[in-house]
N, C-alpha and C positions, 0 to 999 in steps of 0.2 A: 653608067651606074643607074640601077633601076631602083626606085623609093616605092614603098608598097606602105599607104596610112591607111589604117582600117579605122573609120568611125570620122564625118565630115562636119561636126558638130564646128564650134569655136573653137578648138585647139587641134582639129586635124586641118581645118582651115586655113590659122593664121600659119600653122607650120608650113604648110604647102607652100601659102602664097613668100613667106621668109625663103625658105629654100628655094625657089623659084631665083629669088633679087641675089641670092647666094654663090648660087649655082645652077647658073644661064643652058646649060648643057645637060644638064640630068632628065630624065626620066622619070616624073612623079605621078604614081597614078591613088588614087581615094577611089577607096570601095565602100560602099554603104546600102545596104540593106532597106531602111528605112527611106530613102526617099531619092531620087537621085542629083539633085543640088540642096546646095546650101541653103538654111532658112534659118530666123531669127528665133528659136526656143522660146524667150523670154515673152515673145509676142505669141503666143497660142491664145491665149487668153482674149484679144482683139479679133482673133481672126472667129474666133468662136460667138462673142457679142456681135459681130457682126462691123467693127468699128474698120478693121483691113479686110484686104482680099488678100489670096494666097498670093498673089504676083508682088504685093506690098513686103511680104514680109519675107521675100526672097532679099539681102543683102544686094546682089549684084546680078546683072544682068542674062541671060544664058547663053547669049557667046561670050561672054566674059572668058568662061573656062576655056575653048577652044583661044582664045588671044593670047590666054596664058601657057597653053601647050599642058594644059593641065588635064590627066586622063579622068575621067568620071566611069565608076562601076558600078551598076546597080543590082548589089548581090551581097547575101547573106557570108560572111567568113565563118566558117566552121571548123575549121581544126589549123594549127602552125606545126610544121614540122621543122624546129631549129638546125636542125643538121644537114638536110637537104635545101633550106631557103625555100618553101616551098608553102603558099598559104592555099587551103581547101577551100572554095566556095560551094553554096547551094547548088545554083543551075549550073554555074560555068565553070572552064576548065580549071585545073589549076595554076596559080600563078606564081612565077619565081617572082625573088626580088634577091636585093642586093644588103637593103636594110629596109627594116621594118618599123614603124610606129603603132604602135596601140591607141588609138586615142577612144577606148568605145564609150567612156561617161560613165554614167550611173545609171542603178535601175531603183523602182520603188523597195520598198523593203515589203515583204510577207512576214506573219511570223505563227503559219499556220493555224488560222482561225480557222475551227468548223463553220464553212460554206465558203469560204474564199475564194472558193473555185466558182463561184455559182453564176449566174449571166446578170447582169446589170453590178457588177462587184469590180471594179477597175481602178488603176492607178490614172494619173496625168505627168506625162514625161514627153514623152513623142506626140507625131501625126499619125500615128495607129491608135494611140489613146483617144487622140482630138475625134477621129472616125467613130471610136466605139463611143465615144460620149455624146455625140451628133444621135445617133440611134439609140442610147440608152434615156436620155434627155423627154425624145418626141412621148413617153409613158410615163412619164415621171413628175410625181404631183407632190413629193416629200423625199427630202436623201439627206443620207446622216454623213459626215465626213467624222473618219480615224484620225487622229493625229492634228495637231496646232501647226503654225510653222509658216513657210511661206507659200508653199504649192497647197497648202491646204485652205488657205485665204483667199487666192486665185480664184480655185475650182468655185469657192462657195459665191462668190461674186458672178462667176461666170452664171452658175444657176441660179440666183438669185436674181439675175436679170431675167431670165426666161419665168419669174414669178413660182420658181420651187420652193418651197419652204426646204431651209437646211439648218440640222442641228449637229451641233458641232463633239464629238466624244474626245475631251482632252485631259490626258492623264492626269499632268502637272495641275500644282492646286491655283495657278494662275495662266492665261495664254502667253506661251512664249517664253515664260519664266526663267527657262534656264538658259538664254543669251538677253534676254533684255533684265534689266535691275527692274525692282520692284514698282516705281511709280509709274514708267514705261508701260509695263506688263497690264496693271492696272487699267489703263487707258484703253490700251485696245481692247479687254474685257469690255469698259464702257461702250466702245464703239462700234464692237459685234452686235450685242445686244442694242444702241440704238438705231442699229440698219433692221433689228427684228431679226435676226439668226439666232435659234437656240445655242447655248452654251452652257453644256454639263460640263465641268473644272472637277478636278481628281475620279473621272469615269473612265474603266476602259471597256473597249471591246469583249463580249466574253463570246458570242454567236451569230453566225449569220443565217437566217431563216431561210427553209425554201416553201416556192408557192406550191409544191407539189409538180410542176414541170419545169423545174432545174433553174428558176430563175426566183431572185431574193427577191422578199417580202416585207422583210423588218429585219429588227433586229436586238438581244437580248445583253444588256451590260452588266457589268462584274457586279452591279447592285443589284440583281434583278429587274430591273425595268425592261420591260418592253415597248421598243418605237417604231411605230409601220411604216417603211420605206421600199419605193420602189427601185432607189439605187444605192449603192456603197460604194464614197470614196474613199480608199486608203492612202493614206499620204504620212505616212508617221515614219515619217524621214525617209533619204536615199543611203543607198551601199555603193560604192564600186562595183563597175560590171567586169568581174573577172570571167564570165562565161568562156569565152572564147579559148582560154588559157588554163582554167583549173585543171585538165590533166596533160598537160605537156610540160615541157623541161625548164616553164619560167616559173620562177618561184612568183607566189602567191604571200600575201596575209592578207588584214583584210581588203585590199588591193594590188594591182601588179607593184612587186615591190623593183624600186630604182633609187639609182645613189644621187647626187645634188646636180647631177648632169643626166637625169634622167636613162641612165644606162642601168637594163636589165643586167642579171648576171648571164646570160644567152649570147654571146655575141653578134653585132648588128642588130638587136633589139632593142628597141626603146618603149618609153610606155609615160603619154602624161596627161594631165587634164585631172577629170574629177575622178577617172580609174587610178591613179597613180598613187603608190603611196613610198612617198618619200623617207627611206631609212634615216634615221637619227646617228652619227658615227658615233656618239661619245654615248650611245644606249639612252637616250632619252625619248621622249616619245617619239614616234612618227608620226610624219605630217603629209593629212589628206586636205586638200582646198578643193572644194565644190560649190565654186562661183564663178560667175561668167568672166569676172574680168582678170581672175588666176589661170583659168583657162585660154584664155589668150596669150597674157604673159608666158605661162609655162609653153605656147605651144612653139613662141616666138625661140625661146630658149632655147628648145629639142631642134630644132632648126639650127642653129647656131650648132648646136653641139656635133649635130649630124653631119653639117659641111664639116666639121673641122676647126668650127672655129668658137668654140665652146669657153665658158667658164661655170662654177660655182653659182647655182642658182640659190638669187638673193631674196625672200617675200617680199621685204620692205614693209613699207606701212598698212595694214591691213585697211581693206573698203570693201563695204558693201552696200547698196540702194534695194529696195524694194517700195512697193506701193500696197499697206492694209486697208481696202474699202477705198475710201477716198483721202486717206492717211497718208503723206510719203515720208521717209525713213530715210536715215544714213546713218552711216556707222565708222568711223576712222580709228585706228589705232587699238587699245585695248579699253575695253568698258567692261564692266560687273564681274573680273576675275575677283576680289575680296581677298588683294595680295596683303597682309600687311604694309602699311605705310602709305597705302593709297588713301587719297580724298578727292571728292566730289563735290564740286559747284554744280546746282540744279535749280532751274528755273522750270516752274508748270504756269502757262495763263489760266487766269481764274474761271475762263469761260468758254475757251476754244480748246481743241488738240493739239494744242502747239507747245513743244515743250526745248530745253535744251539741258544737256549733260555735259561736264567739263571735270575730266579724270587727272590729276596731276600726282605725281611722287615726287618726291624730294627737289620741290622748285620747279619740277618740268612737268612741261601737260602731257597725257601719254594717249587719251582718247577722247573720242566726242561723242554722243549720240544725239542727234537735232531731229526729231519728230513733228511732223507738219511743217517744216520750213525748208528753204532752198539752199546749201550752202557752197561754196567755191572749192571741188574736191583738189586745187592744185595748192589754197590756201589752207585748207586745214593737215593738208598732207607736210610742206616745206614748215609749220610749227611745229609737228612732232617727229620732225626727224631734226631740226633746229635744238630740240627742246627748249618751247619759248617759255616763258613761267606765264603761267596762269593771269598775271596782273599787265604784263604786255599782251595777251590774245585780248582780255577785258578793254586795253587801252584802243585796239585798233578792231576790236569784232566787226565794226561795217561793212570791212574790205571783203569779212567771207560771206558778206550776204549775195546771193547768186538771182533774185526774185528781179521782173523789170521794176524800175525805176517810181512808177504809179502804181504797185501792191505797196498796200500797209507795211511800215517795217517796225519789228518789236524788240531792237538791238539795246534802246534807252534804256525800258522796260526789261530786258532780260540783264542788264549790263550791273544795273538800281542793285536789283535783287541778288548778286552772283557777287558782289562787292563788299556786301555785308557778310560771307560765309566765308572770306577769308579771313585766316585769324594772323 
């Protein structure tokens, strides 16, 4: 049996290395275009400040792969022929398989701006990005970033180390506004601004300037202003990367579309990670996850499903970490939906960024969000799948504090405050 996963991100990854412990006997080769081992995405950002080297943020070692009898290809995939099994590469031949994975990720999103094309105008995703920002950087005395969000917080950290002035074009009339609740939102507005990054709130993009030899200059917003910038990040969100697939016989929307066991309608096709978009049976939404730790999950899953030994994939408790500036973030369960019957316990310190949110419906907590502080993601997860009530998470908060032992801890303090807003 020959497995053919195109895209070695985190979820072509962990599928390999699951089908490997599955199935001792198969034939698993990853082809990848981009780079020819595994590297930690999340870390571009370090490797760019200068805090890793690339060999740090390689996961595992490079005979690793050979231990594992795991093939590595480094080659662009360019067309699937489902009928023949049969996937097209760039340089190399072509290659049968037996079953196939999709895992290719996401790409930034365009949404054809005049001059998008232009040189120094790039997204941040891969180590082709990280290349062309190395070289767009070394001229670059002022860059405007598209888009709020989290890759666009990254980027502006990354050059703001290198002493770029960076201002920020964010549509929403607060950053972030529409996943973080309002006092959240808030906060990091303060905290862009006191690292000194401009931030225009409700501006978009209208043009991208050229300097006369194809490469930007500034740049002109839906208000009229004009800001002179020697580079343009875009970062206003990612898509699913269906390239690969938009004109072959796998159905599409806005992702490869696949049922709860990650099966294309193709057969021996699969498709999952942040390309994947998971149909809804009862016609309700479809569900895309583009975070690294669904990625994993789902890749573990299509692995399962591919031996044979599949079930109903479950999301579970939603989580997400990131890091604004010098901000860190976490997110458990459901926060700022505005379902009826939800309420919120919120505690902000009067003088730090430290904040905590506490979502509960009908006696059960349902989400968290804890800004500037460290919490216990296997604690906050076993409460909302418990559904503990809000006045038992109050009684034992300590346990989810995750900081060592000699940090400050503000649990008294947030506990004071969060005890009075139950009614």
């Amino acid at each position: 049996m020959r497995v053919a996963i195109v895209g070695n991100g985190v979820t072509g990854v962990s599928a390999a290395l699951r089908l490997r412990e599955l199935q001792p006997d198969w034939r698993i080769c990853l082809i990848s275009g981009e780079s020819k081992y595994h590297y930690s995405r999340p870390a571009l950002m370090y490797l760019f400040m200068g805090h890793m080297s690339y060999s740090d943020v390689k996961p595992y070692e490079d005979d690793f792969w050979e231990a594992k009898r795991l093939e590595l290809v480094r080659d662009w995939a360019t067309d699937v022929d489902v009928e023949a099994k049969t996937l097209a590469l760039h340089r190399g031949a072509p290659l049968q398989y037996d079953k196939l994975l999709l895992a290719t990720g996401s790409k930034s999103n365009r949404f054809g701006w005049p001059g998008q094309e232009l040189q120094g105008v790039q997204g941040l995703w891969g180590l082709q990005d990280l290349r062309r920002l190395y070289d767009n950087a070394r001229a670059t005395r002022e860059a405007v970033i598209v888009g709020g969000g989290l890759i666009g917080i990254e980027l502006a950290e990354m050059l703001h180390s290198r002493g770029v002035h960076v201002t920020f074009l964010v549509r929403e009339k607060s950053y972030w506004n529409n996943i973080l609740p309002g006092d959240e939102s808030a906060m990091l507005n303060r905290l862009i601004r006191a690292h000194g990054i401009g931030l225009r709130l409700k501006t978009q993009l209208a043009e991208i300037h050229d300097d006369g030899g194809g490469r930007c200059c500034g740049v002109t917003t839906d208000g009229g202003e004009r800001i002179d910038c020697q580079l343009v990040g875009l970062t206003a969100g990612v898509s699913p990367n269906v390239d690969l697939v938009r004109d072959s016989a796998i159905a599409t929307g806005r992702g490869v579309l696949v049922d709860r066991r990650f099966r294309t309608d193709a057969g021996e096709v699969y498709a999952a990670g942040d390309c994947a978009e998971i149909v809804d049976p009862d016609g309700g939404r479809n569900l895309i996850q583009q975070v690294w730790y669904t990625g994993k999950k789902q890749g573990e899953a299509v692995a399962h499903e591919m031996a044979g030994r599949g079930a109903d994939y479950e999301p579970g408790v939603w989580f997400n970490s990131a890091k604004f500036l010098d901000l860190e973030y976490q997110v458990y369960g459901r926060v700022n939906t505005g379902v009826p019957g939800e309420a919120n316990l919120y505690w902000e310190h009067a003088n730090e960024n430290r904040a905590v949110r506490i979502v509960h419906a009908e006696g059960r907590v349902i989400g968290f969000n804890v800004m500037g502080l460290r919490w216990r993601h296997e604690v906050c997860e076993r409460w909302i799948a418990e559904g503990a009530s809000p006045a038992h998470v109050l009684d034992h908060l300590r346990h989810a504090n995750f900081d060592p032992e000699l940090f400050r801890r503000y649990e008294r303090e947030a506990v004071g405050a969060m005890r009075g807003q139950l009614s």
